[in-house]
C-alpha angles and dihedrals in degrees: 000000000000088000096047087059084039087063097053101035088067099034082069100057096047095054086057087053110051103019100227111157119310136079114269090216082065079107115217117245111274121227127169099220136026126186123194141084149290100038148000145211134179123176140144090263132050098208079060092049094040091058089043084056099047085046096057089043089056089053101252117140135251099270094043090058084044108058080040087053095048092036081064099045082056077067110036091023097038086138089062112030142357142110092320105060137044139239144161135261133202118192135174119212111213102195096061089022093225125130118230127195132203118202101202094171118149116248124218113241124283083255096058118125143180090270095040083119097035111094103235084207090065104013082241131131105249115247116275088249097045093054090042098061107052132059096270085082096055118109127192092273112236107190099096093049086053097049081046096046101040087041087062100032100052112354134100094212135064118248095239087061091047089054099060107077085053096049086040085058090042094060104036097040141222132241110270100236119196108274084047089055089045099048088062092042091059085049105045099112094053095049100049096066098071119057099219093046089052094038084063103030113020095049101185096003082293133097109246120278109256110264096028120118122272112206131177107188086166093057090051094060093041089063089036097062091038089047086050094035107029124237099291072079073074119026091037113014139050098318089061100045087062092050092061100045085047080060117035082042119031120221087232098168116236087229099038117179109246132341131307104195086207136075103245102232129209128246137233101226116133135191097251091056093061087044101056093047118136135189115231121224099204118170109249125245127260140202137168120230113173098337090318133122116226111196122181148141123307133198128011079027112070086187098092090038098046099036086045099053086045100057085044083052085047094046088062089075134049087247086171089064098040123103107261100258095044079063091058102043091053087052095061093038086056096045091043083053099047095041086050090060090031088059094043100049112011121097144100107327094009102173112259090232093058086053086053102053083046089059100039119109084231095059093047099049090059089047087049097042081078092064113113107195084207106040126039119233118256112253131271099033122202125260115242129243109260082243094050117155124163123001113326127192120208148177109293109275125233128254120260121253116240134237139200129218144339130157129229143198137183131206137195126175140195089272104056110258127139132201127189123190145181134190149190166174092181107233118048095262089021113222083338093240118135101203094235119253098006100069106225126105124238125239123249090202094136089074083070082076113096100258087206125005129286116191115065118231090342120094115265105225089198109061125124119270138173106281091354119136118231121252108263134197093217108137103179093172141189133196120198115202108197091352097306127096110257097165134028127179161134151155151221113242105111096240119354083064080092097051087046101052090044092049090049093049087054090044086052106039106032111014090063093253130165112223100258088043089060097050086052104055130110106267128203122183121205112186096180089276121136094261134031126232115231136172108246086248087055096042087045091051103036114012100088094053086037101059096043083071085047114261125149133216135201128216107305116266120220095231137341112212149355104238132192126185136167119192119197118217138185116305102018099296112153124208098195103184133190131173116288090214118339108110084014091300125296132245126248125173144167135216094239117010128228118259 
């Protein structure tokens, strides 16, 4: 059975590569996990994972299935990803065993300031949704200059040839599933009120049936002439230039479909903005947990940051020995604390040194001092002081911001390279402008900023500036085990991707869970906000025992994340792992399956 779907899994990437005959919507089979050798992909999307496949099988390498694989989501996940939009990569390079990070966030304008987001007309900070739809939201995207960047650097593959599966999916379709038609229902309003977004999206003033044909033919050519012309067709020619009209004058159509209750507000991006980006090379950040090596993304990033200082505060404790509950309870305590931190000191330009005491055993033995195995913390919690001992008590912290969506993949190869990335237009839908003519939405990644600040009389590191890159929850991660990579993953979510990667890692590394089990499992996220958010299975198994040590919960969430993973065992086994429903279920393959 699994190499039947193996088969066709990879019949019909071929069939997107190379165009024989055969429509590119005929989907792939979808299945959640894959076992076997000589590569691995995960992503949302099996049509993705099926081209990162294709791609290893071709012998390419993993970033080169990567950026193909991602290429493609631009196309089946364009609510969640794509050229328009940034993200951050973490790869680790075999042959000279080093890990390498991009940071492919988008940057404000060079005319951003601190009260880009307050309405001069009130002094108020203008509503989420308000900010979201209009041009002030709209960062410089990164996401082309990573694929660019991470395609010379390490790749084997130019990044015209690994453009055009996705512009080959673009042109002949895919079938529109549920979550794709959804996505555009919960959007609807906003759409409708650009004509080039609705024209692609809103055929007849309605989202496409579920199992009719989704084409781009927009976004095609758009590939097409960066994969001819290379992407200063973007950051410095004619791409661009439509970028910044989108922005400084919104495309709003003179007969919208439905009503938007805002004025849509232009933008101050200019062409020379998208002109001088530049992707950023950090180190990544690292932390120890039981004899392991977590490496993940620093600044703008908090994940690595946040998921690192609570595994230092878990490590404090014999989780592995602890009843269950206890387990739980010491898992929402940890994120409320990091997130705490995360939200005082992380943002864009964050001194390396203040990382580095984040991430220090001495500062997480005085965060996870606070823990009371018989009484929850009150929310928010308090940051602690960078020369925190002991237990130190603070002013009351601030609760987190939320975001919206992103997508991630994760990619390993024969070699043993590994390559996790996430990436995003922000909201689900992003800033819901369609550039017009060239079929890719644009992020509204600028509204992660604080509108207003947070943090009392203490400095918001995460403020808009002129050029700076707003704060993200993005965690791509990977774990060493004796100096060589055994687990890489992450997850979309804003910011409970942080919570997710860090639950599945405890699921992983301390509950006794196989990978795919820990994927599966029921996922709450508490960032240190009053009430946690919980799927209705983990409320069911753990609130009651939860909330007599006082915990409290929110309304239940229908999922949190979309998570991919790959683990690599002895003697080159790979264990590559999606979600088995949340987000309608992800895609993971191997290059030869196991028998």
């Amino acid at each position: 059975m699994r190499f039947r779907a193996f088969a066709a899994l990879t019949a019909a990437a071929t069939l997107v590569l190379t165009g024989q005959p055969g429509p590119a919507h005929a989907a792939p089979p979808k299945q959640p996990t894959a076992y076997g050798y000589g590569g691995a992909v995960a992503t949302v999307d099996p049509t993705a994972t099926a081209v990162g496949i294709d791609v290893l099988r071709r012998g390419g390498n993993a970033v080169d299935a990567a950026v193909a694989a991602a290429a493609t989501l631009g196309v089946t996940e364009p609510f969640s990803a794509g050229i328009g939009g940034g993200g951050f990569l973490v790869y680790y390079d075999a042959l000279h065993r080093t890990v390498h990070t991009i940071d492919g966030r988008e940057a404000g304008p060079a005319t951003m300031t601190e009260t880009t987001f307050v309405d001069p007309a009130t002094g108020l900070p203008y509503a989420f949704q308000e900010a979201r739809v209009s041009g002030l939201s709209v960062g410089v995207p990164g996401t082309l200059a990573t694929w660019d960047a991470a395609a010379r650097r390490w790749g084997t593959r130019p990044l015209s040839s690994l453009l055009r599966p996705a512009a080959r999916v673009a042109e002949q379709g895919f079938a529109v599933d549920a979550t794709f038609q959804q996505q555009i229902a919960d959007n609807a309003a906003a759409f409708g009120q650009f004509d080039a977004t609705r024209e692609l999206y809103l055929p007849g003033g309605v989202p496409p049936a579920v199992g009719t044909v989704q084409r781009n033919p927009d976004l095609a050519a758009t590939y097409r002439l960066i994969a001819r012309q290379g992407t200063g067709v973007f950051y410095r020619g004619p791409v661009g230039a439509d970028i910044v009209r989108t922005v400084q004058h919104p495309p709003v159509s003179d007969h919208p479909t439905g009503t938007w209750a805002s004025p849509i507000r232009p933008g101050d991006l200019q062409e020379s903005d998208l002109a001088g980006y530049r992707v950023r090379y950090p180190a990544p950040t690292r932390s120890d947990y039981r004899g392991l090596t977590v490496y993940g993304m620093a600044t703008p990033s908090s994940g690595g940051t946040a998921v690192g200082e609570a595994l230092n505060i878990l490590e404090t404790a014999d989780l592995r020995h602890l009843p269950l509950i206890q387990a739980q309870h010491r898992y929402l305590e940890a994120s409320a604390l990091a997130f705490a931190d995360r939200n005082r000191y992380v943002g864009d330009g964050t001194p390396r040194a203040t990382l580095h005491t984040l991430l220090s055993d001495g500062f997480a033995k005085a965060r996870a001092c606070l823990i009371d195995p018989a009484h929850a913390l009150a929310k928010p919690v308090a940051p602690a002081p960078l020369t925190a001992s002991g237990c130190p008590a603070g002013t009351p912290g601030a609760p987190v911001e939320d975001g919206q969506s992103t997508t991630n993949l994760t990619v390993a190869d024969r070699w043993g390279n590994v390559v996790e990335y996430t990436l995003t237009i922000e909201q689900t839908g992003g800033n819901a402008m369609v550039v017009p003519g060239r079929g890719f939405l644009l992020n509204n990644e600028l509204t992660d900023f604080n509108f207003t600040p947070t943090q009392g009389d203490a400095p918001d590191p995460n403020l808009p500036g002129p050029g700076k890159r707003p704060r993200s929850s993005m965690s791509p991660t990977i774990v060493f085990d004796y100096g060589r990579p055994w687990l890489a993953l992450g997850s979309p979510g804003g910011a409970s991707i942080i919570t997710t990667v860090l639950q599945v890692l405890v699921n992983r590394l301390e509950l006794g869970m196989s990978l795919p089990e820990a994927v599966a499992a029921p996922r709450a996220s508490q960032r240190n906000s009053p009430g946690i958010q919980a799927e209705a299975a983990y409320h069911t198994q753990f609130g009651p025992q939860l909330t007599a040590l006082g915990h409290a919960f929110g309304p239940d969430t229908p999922e949190l994340g979309a998570l991919t993973a790959v683990e690599l065992g002895p003697h080159g086994k790979l264990t590559a792992a999606a979600e088995p429903a949340r987000r309608g279920g992800g895609a993971a393959a191997v290059v030869v399956p196991a028998r």
